[in-house]
C-alpha positions as YAML, in Angstrom:
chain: A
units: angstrom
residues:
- id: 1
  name: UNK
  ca: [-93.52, 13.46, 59.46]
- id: 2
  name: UNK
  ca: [-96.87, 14.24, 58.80]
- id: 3
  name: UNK
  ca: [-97.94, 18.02, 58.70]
- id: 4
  name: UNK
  ca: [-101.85, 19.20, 58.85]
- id: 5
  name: UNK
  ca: [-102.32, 22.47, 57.06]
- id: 6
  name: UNK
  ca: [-105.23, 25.06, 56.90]
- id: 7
  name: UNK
  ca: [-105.10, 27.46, 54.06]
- id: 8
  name: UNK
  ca: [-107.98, 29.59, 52.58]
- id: 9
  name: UNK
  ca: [-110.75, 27.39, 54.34]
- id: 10
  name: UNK
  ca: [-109.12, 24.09, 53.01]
- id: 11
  name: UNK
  ca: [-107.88, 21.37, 55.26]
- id: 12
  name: UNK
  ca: [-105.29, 18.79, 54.17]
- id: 13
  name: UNK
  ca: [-102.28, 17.08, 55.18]
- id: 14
  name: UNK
  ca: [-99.05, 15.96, 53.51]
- id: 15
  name: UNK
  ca: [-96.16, 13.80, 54.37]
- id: 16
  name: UNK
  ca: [-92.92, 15.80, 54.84]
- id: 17
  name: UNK
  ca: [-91.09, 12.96, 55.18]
- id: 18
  name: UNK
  ca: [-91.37, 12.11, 50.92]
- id: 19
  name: UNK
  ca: [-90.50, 15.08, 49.06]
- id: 20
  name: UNK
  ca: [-90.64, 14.94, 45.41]
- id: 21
  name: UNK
  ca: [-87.56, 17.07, 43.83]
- id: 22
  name: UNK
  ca: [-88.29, 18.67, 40.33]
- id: 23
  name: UNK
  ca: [-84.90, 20.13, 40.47]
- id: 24
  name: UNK
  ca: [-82.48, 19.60, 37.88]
- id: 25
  name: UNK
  ca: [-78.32, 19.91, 38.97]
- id: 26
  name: UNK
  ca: [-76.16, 22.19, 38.38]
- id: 27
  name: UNK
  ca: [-72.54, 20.40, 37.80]
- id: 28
  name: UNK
  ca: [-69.22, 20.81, 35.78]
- id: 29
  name: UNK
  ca: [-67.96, 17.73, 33.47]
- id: 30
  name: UNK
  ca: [-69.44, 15.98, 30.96]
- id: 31
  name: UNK
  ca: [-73.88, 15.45, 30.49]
- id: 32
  name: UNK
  ca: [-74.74, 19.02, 31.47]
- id: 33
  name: UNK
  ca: [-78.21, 20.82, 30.97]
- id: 34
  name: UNK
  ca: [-78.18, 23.99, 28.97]
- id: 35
  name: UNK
  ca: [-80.24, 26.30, 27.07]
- id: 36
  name: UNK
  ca: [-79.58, 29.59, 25.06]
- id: 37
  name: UNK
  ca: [-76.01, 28.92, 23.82]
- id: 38
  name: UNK
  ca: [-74.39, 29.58, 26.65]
- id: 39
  name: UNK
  ca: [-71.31, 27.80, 27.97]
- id: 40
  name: UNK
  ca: [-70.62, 25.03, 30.14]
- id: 41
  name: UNK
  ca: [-70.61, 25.27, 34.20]
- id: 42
  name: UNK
  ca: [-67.54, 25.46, 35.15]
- id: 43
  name: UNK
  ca: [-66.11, 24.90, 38.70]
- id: 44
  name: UNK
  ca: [-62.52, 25.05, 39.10]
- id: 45
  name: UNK
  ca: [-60.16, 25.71, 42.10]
- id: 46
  name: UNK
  ca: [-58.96, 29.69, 43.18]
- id: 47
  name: UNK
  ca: [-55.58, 29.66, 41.87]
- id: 48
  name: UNK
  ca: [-52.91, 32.10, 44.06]
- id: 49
  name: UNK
  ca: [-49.66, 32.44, 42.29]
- id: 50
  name: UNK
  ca: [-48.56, 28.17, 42.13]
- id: 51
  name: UNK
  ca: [-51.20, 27.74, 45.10]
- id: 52
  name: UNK
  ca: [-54.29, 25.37, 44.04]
- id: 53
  name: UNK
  ca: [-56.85, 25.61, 46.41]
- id: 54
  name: UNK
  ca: [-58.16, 22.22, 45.82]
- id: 55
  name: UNK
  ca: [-57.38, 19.17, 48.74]
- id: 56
  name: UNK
  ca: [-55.91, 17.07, 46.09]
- id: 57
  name: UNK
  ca: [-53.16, 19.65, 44.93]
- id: 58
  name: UNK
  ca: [-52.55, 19.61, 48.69]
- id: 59
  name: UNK
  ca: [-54.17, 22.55, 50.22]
- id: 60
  name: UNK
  ca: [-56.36, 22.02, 53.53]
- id: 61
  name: UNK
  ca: [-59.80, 22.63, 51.87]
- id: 62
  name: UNK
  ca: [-61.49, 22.97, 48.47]
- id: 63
  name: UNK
  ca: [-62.21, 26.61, 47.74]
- id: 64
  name: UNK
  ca: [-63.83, 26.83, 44.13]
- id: 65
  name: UNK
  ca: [-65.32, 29.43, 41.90]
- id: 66
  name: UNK
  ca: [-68.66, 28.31, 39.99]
- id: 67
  name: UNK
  ca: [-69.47, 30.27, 36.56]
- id: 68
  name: UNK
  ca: [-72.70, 29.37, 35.54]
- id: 69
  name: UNK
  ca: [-76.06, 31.51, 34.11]
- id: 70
  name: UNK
  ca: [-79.45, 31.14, 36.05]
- id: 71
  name: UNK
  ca: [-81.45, 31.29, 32.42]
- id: 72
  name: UNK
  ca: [-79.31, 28.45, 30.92]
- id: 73
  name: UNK
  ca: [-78.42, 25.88, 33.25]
- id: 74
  name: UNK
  ca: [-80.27, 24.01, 35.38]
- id: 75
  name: UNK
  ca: [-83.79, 24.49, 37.13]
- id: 76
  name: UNK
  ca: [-84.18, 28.33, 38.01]
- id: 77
  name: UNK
  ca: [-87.20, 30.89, 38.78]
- id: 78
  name: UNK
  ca: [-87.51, 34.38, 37.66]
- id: 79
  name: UNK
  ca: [-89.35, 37.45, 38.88]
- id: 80
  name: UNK
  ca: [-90.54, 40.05, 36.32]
- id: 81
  name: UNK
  ca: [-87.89, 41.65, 36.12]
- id: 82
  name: UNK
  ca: [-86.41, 39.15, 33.59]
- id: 83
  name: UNK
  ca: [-88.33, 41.47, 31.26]
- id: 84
  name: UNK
  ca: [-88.45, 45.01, 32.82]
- id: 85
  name: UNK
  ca: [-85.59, 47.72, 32.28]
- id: 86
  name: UNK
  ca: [-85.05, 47.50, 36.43]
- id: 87
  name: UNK
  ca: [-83.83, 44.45, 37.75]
- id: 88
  name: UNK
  ca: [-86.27, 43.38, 40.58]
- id: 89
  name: UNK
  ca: [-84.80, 40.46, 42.37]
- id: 90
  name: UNK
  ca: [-86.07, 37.05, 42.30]
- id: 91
  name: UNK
  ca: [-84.07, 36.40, 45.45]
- id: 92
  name: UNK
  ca: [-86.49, 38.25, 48.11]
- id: 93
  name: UNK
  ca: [-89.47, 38.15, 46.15]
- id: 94
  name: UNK
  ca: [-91.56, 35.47, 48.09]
- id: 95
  name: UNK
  ca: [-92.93, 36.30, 51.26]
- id: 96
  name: UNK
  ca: [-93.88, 32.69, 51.55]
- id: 97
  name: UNK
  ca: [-92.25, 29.45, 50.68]
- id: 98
  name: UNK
  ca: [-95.21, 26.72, 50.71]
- id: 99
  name: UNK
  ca: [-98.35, 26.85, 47.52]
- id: 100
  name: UNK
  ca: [-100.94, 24.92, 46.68]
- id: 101
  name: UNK
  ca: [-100.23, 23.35, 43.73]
- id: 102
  name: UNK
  ca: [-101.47, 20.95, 40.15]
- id: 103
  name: UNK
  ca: [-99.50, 18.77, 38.17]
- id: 104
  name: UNK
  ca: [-101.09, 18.63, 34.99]
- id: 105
  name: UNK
  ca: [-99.66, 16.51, 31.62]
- id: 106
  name: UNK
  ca: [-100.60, 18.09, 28.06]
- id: 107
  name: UNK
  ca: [-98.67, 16.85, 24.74]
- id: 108
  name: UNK
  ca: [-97.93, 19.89, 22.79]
- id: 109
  name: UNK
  ca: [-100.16, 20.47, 19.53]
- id: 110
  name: UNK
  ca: [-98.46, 21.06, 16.48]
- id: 111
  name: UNK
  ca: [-98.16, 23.67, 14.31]
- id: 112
  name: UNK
  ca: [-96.63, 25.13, 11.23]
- id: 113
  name: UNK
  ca: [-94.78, 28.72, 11.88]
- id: 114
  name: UNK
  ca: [-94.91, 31.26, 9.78]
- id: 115
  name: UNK
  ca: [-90.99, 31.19, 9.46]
- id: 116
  name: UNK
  ca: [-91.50, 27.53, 7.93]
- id: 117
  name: UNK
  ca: [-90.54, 25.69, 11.38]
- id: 118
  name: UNK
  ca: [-93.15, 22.74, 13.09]
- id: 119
  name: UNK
  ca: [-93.76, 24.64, 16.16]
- id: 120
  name: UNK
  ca: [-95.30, 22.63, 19.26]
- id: 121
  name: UNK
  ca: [-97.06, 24.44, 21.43]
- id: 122
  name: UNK
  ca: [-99.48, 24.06, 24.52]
- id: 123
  name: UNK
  ca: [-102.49, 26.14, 24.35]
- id: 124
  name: UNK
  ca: [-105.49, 27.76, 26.18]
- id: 125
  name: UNK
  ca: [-108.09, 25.45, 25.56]
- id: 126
  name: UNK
  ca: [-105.46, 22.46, 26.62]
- id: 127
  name: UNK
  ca: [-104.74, 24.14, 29.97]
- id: 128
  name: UNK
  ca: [-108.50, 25.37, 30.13]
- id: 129
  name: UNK
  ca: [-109.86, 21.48, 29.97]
- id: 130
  name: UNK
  ca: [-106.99, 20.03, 32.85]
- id: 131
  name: UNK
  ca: [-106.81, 23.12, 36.00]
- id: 132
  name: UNK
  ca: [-109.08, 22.53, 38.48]
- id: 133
  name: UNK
  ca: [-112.30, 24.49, 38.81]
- id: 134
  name: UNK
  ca: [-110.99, 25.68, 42.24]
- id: 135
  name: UNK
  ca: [-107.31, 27.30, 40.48]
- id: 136
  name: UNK
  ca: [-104.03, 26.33, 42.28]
- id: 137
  name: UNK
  ca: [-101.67, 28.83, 43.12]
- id: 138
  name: UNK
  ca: [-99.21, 27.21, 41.39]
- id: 139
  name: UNK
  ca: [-99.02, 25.04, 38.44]
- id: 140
  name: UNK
  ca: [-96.86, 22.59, 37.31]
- id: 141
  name: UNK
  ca: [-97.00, 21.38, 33.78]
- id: 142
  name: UNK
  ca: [-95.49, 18.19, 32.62]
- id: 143
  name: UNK
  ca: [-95.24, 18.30, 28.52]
- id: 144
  name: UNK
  ca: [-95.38, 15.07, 27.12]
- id: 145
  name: UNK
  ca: [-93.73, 13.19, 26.23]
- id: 146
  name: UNK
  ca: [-91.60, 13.07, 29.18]
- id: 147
  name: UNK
  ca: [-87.88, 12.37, 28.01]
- id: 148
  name: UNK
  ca: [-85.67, 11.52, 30.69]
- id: 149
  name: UNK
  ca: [-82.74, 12.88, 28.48]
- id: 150
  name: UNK
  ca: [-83.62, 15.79, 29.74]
- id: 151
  name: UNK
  ca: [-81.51, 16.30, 32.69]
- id: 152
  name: UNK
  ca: [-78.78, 16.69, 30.37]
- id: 153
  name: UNK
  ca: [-79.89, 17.87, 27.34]
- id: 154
  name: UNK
  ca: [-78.50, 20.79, 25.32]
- id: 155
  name: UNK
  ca: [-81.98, 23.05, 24.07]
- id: 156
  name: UNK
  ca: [-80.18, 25.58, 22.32]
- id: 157
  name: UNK
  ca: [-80.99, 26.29, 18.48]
- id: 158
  name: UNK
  ca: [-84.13, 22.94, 19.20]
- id: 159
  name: UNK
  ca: [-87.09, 25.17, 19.02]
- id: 160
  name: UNK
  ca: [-88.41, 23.66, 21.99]
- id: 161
  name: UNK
  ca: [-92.57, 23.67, 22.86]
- id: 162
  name: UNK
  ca: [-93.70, 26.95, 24.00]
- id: 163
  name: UNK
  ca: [-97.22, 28.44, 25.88]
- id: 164
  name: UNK
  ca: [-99.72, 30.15, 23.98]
- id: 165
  name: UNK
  ca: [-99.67, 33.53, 25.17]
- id: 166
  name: UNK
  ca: [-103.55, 34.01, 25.78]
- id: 167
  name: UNK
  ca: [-102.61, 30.32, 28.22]
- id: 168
  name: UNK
  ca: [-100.55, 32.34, 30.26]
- id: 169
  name: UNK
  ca: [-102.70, 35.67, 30.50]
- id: 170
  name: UNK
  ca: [-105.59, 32.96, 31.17]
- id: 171
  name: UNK
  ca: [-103.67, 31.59, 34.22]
- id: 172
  name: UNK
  ca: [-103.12, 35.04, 35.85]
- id: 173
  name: UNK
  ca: [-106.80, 35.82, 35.67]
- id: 174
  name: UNK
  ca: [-107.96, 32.52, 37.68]
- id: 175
  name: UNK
  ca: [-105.32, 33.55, 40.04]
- id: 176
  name: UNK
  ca: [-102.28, 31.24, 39.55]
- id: 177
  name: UNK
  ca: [-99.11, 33.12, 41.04]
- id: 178
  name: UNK
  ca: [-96.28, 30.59, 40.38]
- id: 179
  name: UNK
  ca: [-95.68, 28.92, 36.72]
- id: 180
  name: UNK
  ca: [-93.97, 26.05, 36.85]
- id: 181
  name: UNK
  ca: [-92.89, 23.97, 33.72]
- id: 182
  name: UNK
  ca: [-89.93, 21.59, 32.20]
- id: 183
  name: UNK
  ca: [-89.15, 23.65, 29.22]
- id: 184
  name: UNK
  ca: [-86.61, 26.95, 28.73]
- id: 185
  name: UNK
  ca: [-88.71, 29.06, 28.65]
- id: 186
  name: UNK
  ca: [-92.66, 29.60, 28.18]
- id: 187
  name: UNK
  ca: [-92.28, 31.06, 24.93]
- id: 188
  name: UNK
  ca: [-91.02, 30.22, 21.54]
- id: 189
  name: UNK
  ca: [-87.10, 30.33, 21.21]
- id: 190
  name: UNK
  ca: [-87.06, 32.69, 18.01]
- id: 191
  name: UNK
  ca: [-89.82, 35.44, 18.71]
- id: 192
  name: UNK
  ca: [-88.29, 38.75, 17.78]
- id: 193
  name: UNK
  ca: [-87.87, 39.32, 21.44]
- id: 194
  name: UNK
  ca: [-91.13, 39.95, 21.59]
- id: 195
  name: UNK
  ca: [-91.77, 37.33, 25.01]
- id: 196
  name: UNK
  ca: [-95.31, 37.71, 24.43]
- id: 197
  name: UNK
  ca: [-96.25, 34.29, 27.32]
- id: 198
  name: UNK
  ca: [-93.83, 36.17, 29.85]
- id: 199
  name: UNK
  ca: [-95.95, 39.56, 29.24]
- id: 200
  name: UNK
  ca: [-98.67, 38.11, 29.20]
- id: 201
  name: UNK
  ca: [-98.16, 36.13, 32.74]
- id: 202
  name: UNK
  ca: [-96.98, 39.42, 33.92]
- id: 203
  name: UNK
  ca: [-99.40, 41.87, 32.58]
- id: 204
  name: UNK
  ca: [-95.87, 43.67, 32.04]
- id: 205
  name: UNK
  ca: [-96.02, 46.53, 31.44]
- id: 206
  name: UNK
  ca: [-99.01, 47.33, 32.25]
- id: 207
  name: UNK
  ca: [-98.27, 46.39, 35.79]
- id: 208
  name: UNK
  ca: [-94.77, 45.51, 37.60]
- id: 209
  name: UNK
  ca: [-95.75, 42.28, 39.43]
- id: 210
  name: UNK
  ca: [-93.61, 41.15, 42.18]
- id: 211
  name: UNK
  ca: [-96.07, 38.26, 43.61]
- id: 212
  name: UNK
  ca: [-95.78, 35.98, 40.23]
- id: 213
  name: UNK
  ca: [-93.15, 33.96, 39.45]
- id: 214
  name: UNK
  ca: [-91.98, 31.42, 36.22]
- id: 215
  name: UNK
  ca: [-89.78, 28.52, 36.79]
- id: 216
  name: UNK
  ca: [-88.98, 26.54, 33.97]
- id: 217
  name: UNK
  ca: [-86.15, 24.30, 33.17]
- id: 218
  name: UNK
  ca: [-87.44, 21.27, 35.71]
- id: 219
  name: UNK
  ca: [-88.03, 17.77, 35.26]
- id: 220
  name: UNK
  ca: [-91.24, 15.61, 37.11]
- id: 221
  name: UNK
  ca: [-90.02, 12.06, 37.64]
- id: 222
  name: UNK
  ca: [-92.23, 9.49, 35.73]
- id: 223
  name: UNK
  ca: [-93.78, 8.02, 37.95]
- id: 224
  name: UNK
  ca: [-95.44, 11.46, 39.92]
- id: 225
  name: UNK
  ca: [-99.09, 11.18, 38.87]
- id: 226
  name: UNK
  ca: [-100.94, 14.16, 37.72]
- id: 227
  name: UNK
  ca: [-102.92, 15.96, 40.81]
- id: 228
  name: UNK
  ca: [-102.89, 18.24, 43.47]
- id: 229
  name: UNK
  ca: [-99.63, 18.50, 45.98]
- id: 230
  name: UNK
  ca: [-98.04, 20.91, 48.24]
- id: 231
  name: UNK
  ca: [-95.27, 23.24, 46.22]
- id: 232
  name: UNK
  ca: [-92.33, 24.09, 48.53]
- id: 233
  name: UNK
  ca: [-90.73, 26.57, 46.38]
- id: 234
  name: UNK
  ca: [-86.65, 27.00, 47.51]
- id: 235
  name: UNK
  ca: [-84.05, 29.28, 45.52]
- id: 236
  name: UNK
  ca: [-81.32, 31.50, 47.15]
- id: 237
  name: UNK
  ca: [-80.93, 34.60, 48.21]
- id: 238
  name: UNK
  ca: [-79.49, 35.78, 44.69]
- id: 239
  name: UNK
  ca: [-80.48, 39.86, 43.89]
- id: 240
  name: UNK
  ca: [-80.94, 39.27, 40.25]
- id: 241
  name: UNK
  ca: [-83.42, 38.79, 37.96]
- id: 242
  name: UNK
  ca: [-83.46, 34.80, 37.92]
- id: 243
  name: UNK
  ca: [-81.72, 31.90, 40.31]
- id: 244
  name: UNK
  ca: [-81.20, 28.68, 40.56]
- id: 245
  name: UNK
  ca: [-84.21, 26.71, 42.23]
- id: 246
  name: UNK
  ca: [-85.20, 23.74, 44.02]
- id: 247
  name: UNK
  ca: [-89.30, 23.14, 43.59]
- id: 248
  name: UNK
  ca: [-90.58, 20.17, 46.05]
- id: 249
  name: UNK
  ca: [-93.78, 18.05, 45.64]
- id: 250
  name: UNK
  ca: [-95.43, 16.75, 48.64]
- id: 251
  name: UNK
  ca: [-98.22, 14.68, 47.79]
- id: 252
  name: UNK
  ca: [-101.77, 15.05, 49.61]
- id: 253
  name: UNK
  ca: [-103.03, 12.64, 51.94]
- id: 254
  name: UNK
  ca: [-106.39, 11.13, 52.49]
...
């Protein structure tokens, strides 16, 4: 299924048929993903008096509620106001579903905090020596190296690699609108609650944006080379600040 596409005086075509998924699952059990301390997914059966709504305890259909936080499990995007007092929903935020995009690699540098902890971080001059001269709308940045333990991993209390602030106030001035990236968050887990990479993105609050958004918590397979694709961006309906989210590669063509 091969689709030709014009877009800001660029002409390319992609293969529809081969999407790339950088999602990660959201499941119950054993092996979940999670981030910030918070509990396990759960997904359990409606229970009514002795009824189990579940086809193995003999009811006609499975009927199940799902507890689960859009920040701590699983791949999920968020809208500003994941950092502003009002809650402006990621879930009709995007008037548009396709983006350019770059997949760019970068092994964190490492530092020493000031609260004694090795901190790895990616920073501007990194990012400024990999985007393309002609910016992407979206970005998608693989840290290295690329664990595939990471589809169940639990991040919490890990200190995971974080973005240089001045990175992510870089990236909104050549124009990138979506943030894409396989860590928790873009900044450090301990801060003070200061957030300064999600400000920064934002230009919050000096401005309430509601065209940028951050995903974070995906995973690139291996063997996706670093380049430029087609970003189909998916995520739900959901009126809160964050949801769950499926980002899709499609690979240019010749």
């Amino acid at each position: 299924m091969i689709a030709e596409i014009s877009h800001k005086g660029r002409n390319f075509r992609v293969d529809l048929s081969k999407p790339i998924d950088l999602s990660l699952p959201l499941h119950d059990g054993p092996d979940q993903l999670r981030a910030w301390w918070v509990d396990p997914v759960r997904m359990e059966p409606v229970r009514n008096g002795d009824v189990i709504y579940a086809v193995k305890a003999g009811s006609p259909v499975n009927f199940r509620n799902v507890h689960f936080n859009p920040h701590g499990h699983g791949t999920h995007t968020e809208s500003v106001g994941h950092i502003s007092p009002e809650i402006h929903p990621v879930g009709n935020l995007l008037k548009r579903y396709f983006f350019t995009a770059q997949l760019v690699s970068l092994l964190p540098e490492t530092r020493r905090a000031p609260d004694a902890k090795v901190d790895h971080v990616i920073t501007l001059e990194q990012l400024r020596n990999v985007v393309n001269e002609r910016p992407p709308e979206a970005l998608i940045l693989r840290t290295l190296p690329n664990e595939q333990d990471r589809d169940h991993r639990d991040w919490s209390g890990t200190n995971p690699c974080y973005l240089q602030s001045t990175a992510c106030a870089w990236l909104r001035s050549i124009g990138v609108k979506h943030l894409l990236l396989d860590l928790p968050s873009v900044d450090r887990e301990e801060d003070g609650g200061v957030l300064a990479a999600h400000h920064a993105f934002w230009d919050f609050p000096n401005t309430v944006d509601l065209e940028r958004t951050i995903t974070e918590l995906l995973l690139v397979p291996p063997d996706v080379r670093d380049g430029e694709f087609l970003l189909e961006l998916q995520l739900p309906h959901l009126m809160n600040d964050a949801a769950p989210s499926r980002p899709v590669l499609y690979a240019l063509l010749p």
